[in-house]
Phi, psi and omega in degrees: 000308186292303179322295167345305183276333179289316193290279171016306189295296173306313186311277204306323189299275197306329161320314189301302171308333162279339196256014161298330193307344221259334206286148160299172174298084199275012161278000206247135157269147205322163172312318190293306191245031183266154186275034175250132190289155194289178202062353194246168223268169176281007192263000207264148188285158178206168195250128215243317181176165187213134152218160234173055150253115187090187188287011208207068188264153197236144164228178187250147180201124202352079153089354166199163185301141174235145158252200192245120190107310163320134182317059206232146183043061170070005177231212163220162179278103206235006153218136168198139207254182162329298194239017190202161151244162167263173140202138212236148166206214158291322174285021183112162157262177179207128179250102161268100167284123148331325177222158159325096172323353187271331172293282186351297192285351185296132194304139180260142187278138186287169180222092187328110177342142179280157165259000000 
């Protein structure tokens, strides 16, 4: 009987963390608004978030922390701004946004001078 009620015990402990594995991510942003263009597969890294206070800005850049210099994808972070990183190599640069550059660019509605 006391096995019985242990393994009981172990089950109910170990349930909860399997069945969070299954939950999405509620840290993560919508689909809409990841800077990866639609159609392309999710496995390609994208940029989660930055920061750019004092001499030393860091950003999450697929799936781990980046610095200024640092390696990623055959190239280096040779920028990182508010909303965006650079990253440069042989094959060129590349600017990875924080949000769709197609959001980004949309025209701010004008405001009639103030009198």
């Amino acid at each position: 009987m006391a096995a019985r009620m242990m393994l009981f015990a172990v089950a109910a402990l170990l349930a909860p963390p399997l069945a969070a594995a299954s939950l999405p991510d509620p840290t993560a942003l919508p689909k809409s608004l990841s800077s990866a263009p639609a159609g392309t597969a999710p496995e390609e890294a994208s940029l989660a978030w930055v920061r750019v206070d004092g001499r030393h800005p860091i950003a999450w850049y697929g799936g781990t922390t980046v610095k200024l210099g640092d390696q990623v994808e055959g190239g280096r972070v040779t920028a990182i701004r508010e909303d965006h990183i650079v990253i440069s190599g042989t094959g060129g640069r590349r600017v990875v946004y924080l949000l769709d550059h197609s959001i980004r660019t949309q025209s701010r509605v004008q405001r009639p001078p103030a009198q």
